[in-house]
N, C-alpha and C positions, 0 to 999 in steps of 0.2 A: 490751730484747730483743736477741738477739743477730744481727750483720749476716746470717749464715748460715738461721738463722731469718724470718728478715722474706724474704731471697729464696727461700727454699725458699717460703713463704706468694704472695709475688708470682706466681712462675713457674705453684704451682697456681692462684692465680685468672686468669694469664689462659688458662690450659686450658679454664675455663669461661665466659670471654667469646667472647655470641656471633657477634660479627664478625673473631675472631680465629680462632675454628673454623669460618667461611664459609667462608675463604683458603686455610684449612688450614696455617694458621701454626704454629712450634713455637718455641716459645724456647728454645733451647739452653743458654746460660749468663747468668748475674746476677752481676755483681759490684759492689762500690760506683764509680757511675758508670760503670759500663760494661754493655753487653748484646749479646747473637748473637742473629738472628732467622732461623730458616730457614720459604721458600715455593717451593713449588716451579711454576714460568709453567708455568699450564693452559690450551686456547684456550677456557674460560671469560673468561680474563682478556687478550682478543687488543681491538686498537679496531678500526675501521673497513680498516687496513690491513692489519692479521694481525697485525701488532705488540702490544709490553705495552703495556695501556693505563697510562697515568700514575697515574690513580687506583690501580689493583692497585700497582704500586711504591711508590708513595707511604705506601699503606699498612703496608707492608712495614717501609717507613723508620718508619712514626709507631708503630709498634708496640714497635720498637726503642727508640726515643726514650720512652716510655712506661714499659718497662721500666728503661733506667736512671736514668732523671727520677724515678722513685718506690725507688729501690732502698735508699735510705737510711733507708725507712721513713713519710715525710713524706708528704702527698700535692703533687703538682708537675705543674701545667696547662700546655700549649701557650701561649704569647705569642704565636713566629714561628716560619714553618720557610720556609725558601727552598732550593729544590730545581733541583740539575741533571740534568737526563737527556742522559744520555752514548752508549748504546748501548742497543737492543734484545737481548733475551736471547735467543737460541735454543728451539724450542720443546720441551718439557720439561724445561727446565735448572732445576736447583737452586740458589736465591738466597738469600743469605747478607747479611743488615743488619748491620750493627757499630755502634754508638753507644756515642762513649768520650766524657767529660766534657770539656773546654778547658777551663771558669771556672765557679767559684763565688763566690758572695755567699750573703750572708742572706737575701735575697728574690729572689735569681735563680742561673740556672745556662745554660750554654752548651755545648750539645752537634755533634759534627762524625759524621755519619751517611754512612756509605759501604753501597752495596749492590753485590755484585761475583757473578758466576757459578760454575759449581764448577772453571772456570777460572782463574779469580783477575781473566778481564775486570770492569773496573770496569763497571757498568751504571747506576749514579746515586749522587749524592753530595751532602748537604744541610747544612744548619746550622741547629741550631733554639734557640731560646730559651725556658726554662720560669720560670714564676714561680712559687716556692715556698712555702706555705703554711706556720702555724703549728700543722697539725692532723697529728695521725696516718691513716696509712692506715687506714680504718674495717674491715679485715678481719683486723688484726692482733690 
């Protein structure tokens, strides 16, 4: 199949995952190893202090990492993700995940995940590790 194909297939399933339409996540672009994730901070997603909570970015980021972990067509699980949070977003602001490949192997891959405002402030920035299967995406 062709790369074009598999992310046009990706991008619409995760339209219909439903914790990616809780967020109101959209993925913007797929390419091999790389992904755009856009959310936009609701105070749905504020913690205790009015701020993002971590989990809502995080998700953000892993959804990214998701998208181009699997963009090859293969299916590819989380190992690690180690996550900085840098700044609070401002409320309503439009956040934007990027996850571009660093390294590959056979059985693994390494991704560097930035989420940044429609600023360009950096707002968190992760590194995560997937481990890659020898199965196809089962929606392909």
């Amino acid at each position: 199949m062709e790369d074009q194909e598999i992310h046009k297939r990706l991008i619409e399933r995760t339209r219909q995952e439903p914790y990616a339409r809780l967020l109101r996540m959209k993925v913007r672009k797929v390419s091999k190893g790389y992904s755009q994730v856009e959310m936009r901070f609701t105070p749905a997603m504020e913690n205790i202090f009015g701020m993002a909570h971590g989990g809502a970015l995080y998700s953000l980021m892993d959804e990214a990492f998701q998208t181009a972990g699997n963009s090859d067509g293969m299916v590819a699980l989380a190992l690690n993700v180690s996550v900085n949070y840098i700044n609070s977003p401002e409320p309503g602001s439009l956040l934007l995940a990027e996850a571009k490949e660093i390294g590959l192997t056979r059985r693994t891959a390494t991704y560097a995940i930035s989420v940044t405002d429609e600023t360009g402030k950096v707002i968190a920035t992760c590194q995560a590790l997937a481990y890659r299967k020898d199965s196809p995406l089962p929606f392909l």
